[in-house]
C-alpha positions in Angstrom: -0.2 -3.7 48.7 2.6 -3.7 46.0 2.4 -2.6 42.3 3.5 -6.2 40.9 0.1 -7.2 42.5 -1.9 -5.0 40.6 0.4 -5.2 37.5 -0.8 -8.7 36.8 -4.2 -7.4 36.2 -3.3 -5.0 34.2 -5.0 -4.9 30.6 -2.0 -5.3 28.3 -3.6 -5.5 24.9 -3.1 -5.2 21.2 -5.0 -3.5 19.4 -4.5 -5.1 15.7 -5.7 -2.4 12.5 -7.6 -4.5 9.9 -9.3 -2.9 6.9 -12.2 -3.7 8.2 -12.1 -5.4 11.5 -10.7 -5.2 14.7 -9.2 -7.0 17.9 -8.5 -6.5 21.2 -5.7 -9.7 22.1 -5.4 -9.5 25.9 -3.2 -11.8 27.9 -5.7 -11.9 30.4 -8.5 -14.0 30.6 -11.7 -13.3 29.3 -10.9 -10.3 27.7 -12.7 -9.7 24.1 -13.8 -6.9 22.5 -14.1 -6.4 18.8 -15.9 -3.1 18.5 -13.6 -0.3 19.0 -11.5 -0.3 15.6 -14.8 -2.1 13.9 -16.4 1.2 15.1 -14.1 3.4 13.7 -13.1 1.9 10.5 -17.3 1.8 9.9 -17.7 5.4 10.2 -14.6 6.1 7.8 -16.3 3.7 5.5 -19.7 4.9 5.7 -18.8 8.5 5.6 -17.0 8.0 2.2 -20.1 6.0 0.6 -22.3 9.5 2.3 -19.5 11.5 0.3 -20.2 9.5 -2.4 -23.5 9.5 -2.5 -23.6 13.3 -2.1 -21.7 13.9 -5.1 -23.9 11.6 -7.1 -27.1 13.8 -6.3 -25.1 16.9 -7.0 -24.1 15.8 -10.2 -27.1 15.3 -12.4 -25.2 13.4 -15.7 -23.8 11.7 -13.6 -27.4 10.5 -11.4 -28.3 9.5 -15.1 -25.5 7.3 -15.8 -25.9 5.8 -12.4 -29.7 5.4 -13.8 -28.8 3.8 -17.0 -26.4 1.6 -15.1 -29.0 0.1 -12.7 -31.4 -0.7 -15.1 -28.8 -2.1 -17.2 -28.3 -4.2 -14.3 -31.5 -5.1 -14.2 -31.7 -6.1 -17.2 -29.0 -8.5 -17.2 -30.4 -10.3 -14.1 -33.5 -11.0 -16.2 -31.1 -12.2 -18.4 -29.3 -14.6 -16.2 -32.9 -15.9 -15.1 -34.1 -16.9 -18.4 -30.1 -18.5 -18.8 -31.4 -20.7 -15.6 -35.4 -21.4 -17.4 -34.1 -22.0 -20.9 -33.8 -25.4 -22.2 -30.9 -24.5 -24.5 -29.8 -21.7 -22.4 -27.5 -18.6 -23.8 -24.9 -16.4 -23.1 -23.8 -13.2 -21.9 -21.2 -11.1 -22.7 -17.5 -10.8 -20.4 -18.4 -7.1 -20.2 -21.9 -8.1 -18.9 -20.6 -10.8 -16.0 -18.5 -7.9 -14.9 -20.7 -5.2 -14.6 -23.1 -7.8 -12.7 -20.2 -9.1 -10.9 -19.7 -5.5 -9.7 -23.3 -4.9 -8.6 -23.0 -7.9 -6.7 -19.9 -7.3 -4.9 -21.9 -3.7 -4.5 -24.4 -5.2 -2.8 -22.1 -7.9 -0.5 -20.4 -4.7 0.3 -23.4 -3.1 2.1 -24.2 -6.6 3.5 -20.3 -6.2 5.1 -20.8 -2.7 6.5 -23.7 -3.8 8.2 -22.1 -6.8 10.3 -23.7 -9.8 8.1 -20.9 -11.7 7.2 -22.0 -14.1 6.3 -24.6 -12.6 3.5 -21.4 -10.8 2.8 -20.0 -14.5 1.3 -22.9 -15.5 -0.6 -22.7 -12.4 -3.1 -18.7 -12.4 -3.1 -19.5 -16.1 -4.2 -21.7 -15.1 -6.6 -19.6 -12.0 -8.0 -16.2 -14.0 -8.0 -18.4 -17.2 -10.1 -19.2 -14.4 -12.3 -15.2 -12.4 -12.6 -13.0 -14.9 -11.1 -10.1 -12.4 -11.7 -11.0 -9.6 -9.8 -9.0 -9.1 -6.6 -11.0 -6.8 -4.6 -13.8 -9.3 -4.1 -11.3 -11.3 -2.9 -10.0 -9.4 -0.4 -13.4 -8.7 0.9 -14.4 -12.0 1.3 -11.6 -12.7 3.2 -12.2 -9.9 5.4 -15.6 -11.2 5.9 -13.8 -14.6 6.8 -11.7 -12.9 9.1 -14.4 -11.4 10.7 -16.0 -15.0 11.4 -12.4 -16.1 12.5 -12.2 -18.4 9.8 -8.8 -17.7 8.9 -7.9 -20.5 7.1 -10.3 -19.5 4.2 -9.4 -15.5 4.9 -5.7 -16.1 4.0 -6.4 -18.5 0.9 -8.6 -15.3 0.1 -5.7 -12.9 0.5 -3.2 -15.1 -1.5 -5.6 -15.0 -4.1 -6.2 -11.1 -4.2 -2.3 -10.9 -3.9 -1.7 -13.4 -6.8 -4.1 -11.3 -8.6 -3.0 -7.8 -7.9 0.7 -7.9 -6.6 0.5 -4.6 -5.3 -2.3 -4.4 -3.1 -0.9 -3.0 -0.3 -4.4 -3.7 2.0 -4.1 -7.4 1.0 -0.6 -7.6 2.7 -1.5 -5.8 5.4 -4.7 -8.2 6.1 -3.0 -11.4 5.3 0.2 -10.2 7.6 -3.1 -9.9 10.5 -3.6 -13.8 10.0 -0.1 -14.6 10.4 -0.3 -12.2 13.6 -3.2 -13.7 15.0 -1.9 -17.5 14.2 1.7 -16.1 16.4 3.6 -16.3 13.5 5.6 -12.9 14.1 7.9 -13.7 11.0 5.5 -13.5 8.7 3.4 -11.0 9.8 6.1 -8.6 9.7 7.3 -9.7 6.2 3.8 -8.6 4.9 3.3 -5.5 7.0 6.5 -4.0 6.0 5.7 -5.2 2.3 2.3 -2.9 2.7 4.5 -0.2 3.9 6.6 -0.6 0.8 3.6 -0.7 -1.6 1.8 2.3 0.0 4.1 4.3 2.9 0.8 5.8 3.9 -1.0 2.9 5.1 -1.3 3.9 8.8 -2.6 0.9 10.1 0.0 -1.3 8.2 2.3 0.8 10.6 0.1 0.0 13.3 0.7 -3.7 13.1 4.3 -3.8 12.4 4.4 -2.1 15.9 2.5 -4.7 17.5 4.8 -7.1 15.8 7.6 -5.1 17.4 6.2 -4.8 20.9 5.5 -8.9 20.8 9.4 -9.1 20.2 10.1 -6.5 22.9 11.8 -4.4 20.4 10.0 -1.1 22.4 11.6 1.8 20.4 10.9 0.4 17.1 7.5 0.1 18.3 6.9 3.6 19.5 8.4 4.4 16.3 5.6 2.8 14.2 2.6 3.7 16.6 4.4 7.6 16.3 4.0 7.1 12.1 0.7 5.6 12.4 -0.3 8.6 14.3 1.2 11.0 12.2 -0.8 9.6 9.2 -4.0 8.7 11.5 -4.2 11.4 14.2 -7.8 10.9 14.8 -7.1 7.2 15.3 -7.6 6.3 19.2 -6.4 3.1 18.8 -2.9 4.0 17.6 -2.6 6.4 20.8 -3.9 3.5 22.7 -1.1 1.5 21.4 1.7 3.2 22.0 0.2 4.1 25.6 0.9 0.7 26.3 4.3 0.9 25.4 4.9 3.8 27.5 3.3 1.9 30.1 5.3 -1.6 29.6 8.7 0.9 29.9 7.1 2.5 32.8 6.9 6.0 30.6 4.2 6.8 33.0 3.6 10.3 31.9 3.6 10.0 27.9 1.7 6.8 28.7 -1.1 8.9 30.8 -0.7 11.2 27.7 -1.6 8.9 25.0 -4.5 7.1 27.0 -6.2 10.8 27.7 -5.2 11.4 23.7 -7.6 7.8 22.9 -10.4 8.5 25.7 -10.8 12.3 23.9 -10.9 11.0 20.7 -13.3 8.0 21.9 -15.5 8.4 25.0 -16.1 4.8 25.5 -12.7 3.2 25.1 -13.3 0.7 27.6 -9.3 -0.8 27.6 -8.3 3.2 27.3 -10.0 3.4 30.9 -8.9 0.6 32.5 -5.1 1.1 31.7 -4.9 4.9 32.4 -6.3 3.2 36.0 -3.2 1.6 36.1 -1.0 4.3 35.7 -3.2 6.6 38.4 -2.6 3.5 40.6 1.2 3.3 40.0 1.4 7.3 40.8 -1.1 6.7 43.9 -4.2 8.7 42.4 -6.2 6.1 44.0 -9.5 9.0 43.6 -8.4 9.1 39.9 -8.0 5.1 40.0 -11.1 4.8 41.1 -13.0 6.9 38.6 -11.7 5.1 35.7 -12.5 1.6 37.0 -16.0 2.9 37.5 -16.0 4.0 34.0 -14.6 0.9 33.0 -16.8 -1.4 34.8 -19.8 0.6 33.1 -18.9 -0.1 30.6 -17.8 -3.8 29.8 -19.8 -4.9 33.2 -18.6 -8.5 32.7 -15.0 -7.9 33.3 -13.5 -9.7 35.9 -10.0 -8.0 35.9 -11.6 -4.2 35.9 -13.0 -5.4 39.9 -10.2 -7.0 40.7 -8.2 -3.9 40.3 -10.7 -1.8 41.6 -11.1 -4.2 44.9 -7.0 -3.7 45.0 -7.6 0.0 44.8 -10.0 -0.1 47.8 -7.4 -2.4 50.0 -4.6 0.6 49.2 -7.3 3.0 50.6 -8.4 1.0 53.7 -11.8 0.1 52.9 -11.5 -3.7 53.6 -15.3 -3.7 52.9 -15.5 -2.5 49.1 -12.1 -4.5 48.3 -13.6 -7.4 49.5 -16.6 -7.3 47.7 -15.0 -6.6 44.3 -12.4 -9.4 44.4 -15.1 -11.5 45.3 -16.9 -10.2 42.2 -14.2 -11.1 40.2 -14.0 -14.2 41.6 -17.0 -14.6 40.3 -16.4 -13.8 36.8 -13.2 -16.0 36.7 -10.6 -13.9 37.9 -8.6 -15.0 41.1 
């Protein structure tokens, strides 16, 4: 048994930082996983509507005005259906498209938070027909897009919010995660580090710069950016996660166990946490420790073909011909040779 063996099967991943989404890109086959980040960035999002929500109930004029609002709103849809009834037909007001352009982009919001992308598009259609020249439904849309891997339509949306609001820093950052995911390095790192220009507190802008740099090899720069990210974010497990895996390329194998433990605390069920940490036990010879986070792995994403491989190659280092056997065969199984 030699560590170049196991190595191959090793989960090097990218973990990319989206305003809304997420991706695992793995090098090895098969491996997909889209919930981690989409986790966290849910409960960051979700926690600031609760926030907002809470402020609104403590603040009686302003429950009122929210009130008022609504039934504004309600109004003006009534409007808009006796537009679509009426023979002649009539008009509303600009400042009456917008605010029902902003209860519809509202509403495609909560659609958005709740996974239903593609709901998510019919109402940014519907607010942007009604305020072509806001940016922020823009952006949104395309992150629904991106979320349905439709990037072609995700980065027309993000040149639009950008053409409309030259400084948002999120719309760089998103668009420079198309370029990433198309392998166009160049660009993505033109519009992560124009994000980090625009707003030098955009964590996960840093984040992807860093994955930018690790694709190039440049390591340092890398654990640079991660190290910023974390610094901004430090109850981020993904940007631990990250820079884990540089430790691990550079064979850091101590700072890399460090930064894995770091993401599993922060998140009990980072699968791709588990599975490289097994790696490093492995390459010290923790074979028990090995073991334990294979298990854990395995558990959890049941369907991975690499997590048995390793695990069979862990067995074969500890003599049991029987166990190894049957997990590369498992693996086999699932695709993995």
């Amino acid at each position: 048994m030699n560590n170049t063996k196991w190595l191959r099967g090793l989960l090097i991943t990218l973990v990319v930082c989206g305003g809304i989404s997420s991706t695992i890109l793995s090098v090895c086959k098969g491996i997909e996983n889209f919930q981690n980040l989409g986790a966290y960035v849910t409960e960051k999002i979700t926690g600031n509507s609760q926030e907002k929500s809470t402020l609104a109930e403590q603040n009686s004029d302003l429950k009122t005005q929210l009130e008022e609002q609504n039934k504004k709103i309600d109004a003006l849809n009534r409007q808009l259906e006796e537009v679509k009834n009426s023979p002649k037909g009539f008009s509303i007001t600009d400042e009456d498209k917008i605010t029902l352009s902003n209860k519809k982009a509202e509403d495609a919001f909560k659609l958005f938070q709740n996974g239903n992308n593609e709901g998510a598009i019919i109402l940014y259609n519907q607010a942007i027909d009604l305020n072509p020249n806001n940016a922020v439904s823009f952006f949104w849309r395309g992150c629904a897009y991106e979320n349905l891997k439709d990037y072609q339509r995700a980065l027309e949306d993000f040149n639009k919010s950008i053409d409309l609001a030259p400084t948002y820093a999120m719309a760089y950052n998103e668009r420079g995660l198309i370029y990433f995911y198309w392998k166009n390095d160049g660009k993505a790192f033109e519009d992560f580090n124009k994000a980090i220009q625009l707003d030098s507190n955009l964590s996960m802008a840093y984040c992807n710069r860093g994955n930018v740099y690790l694709n190039l090899k440049n390591y340092n720069s890398a654990i640079d950016d991660y190290s910023k990210a974390i610094q901004l974010a430090p109850n981020n497990a993904l940007n631990y996660y990250n820079r884990g895996n540089v430790y691990s390329v550079l064979k850091n194998y101590n700072q890399a166990l460090a930064d894995y433990n770091k993401a599993i605390q922060l998140n009990s069920n980072y699968y791709a946490a588990y599975h490289n940490r097994a790696t490093i036990y492995y390459n010290l010879k923790n074979y028990q420790a090995t073991l334990q986070d294979l298990n854990k792995a395995i558990q959890l994403n049941p369907n991975d073909g690499i997590a048995y491989k390793n695990r069979g190659l862990c067995y074969q280092a500890m003599g049991n011909k029987k166990l190894s056997q049957a997990d590369l065969e498992k693996a086999k199984s699932l695709g993995v040779q």
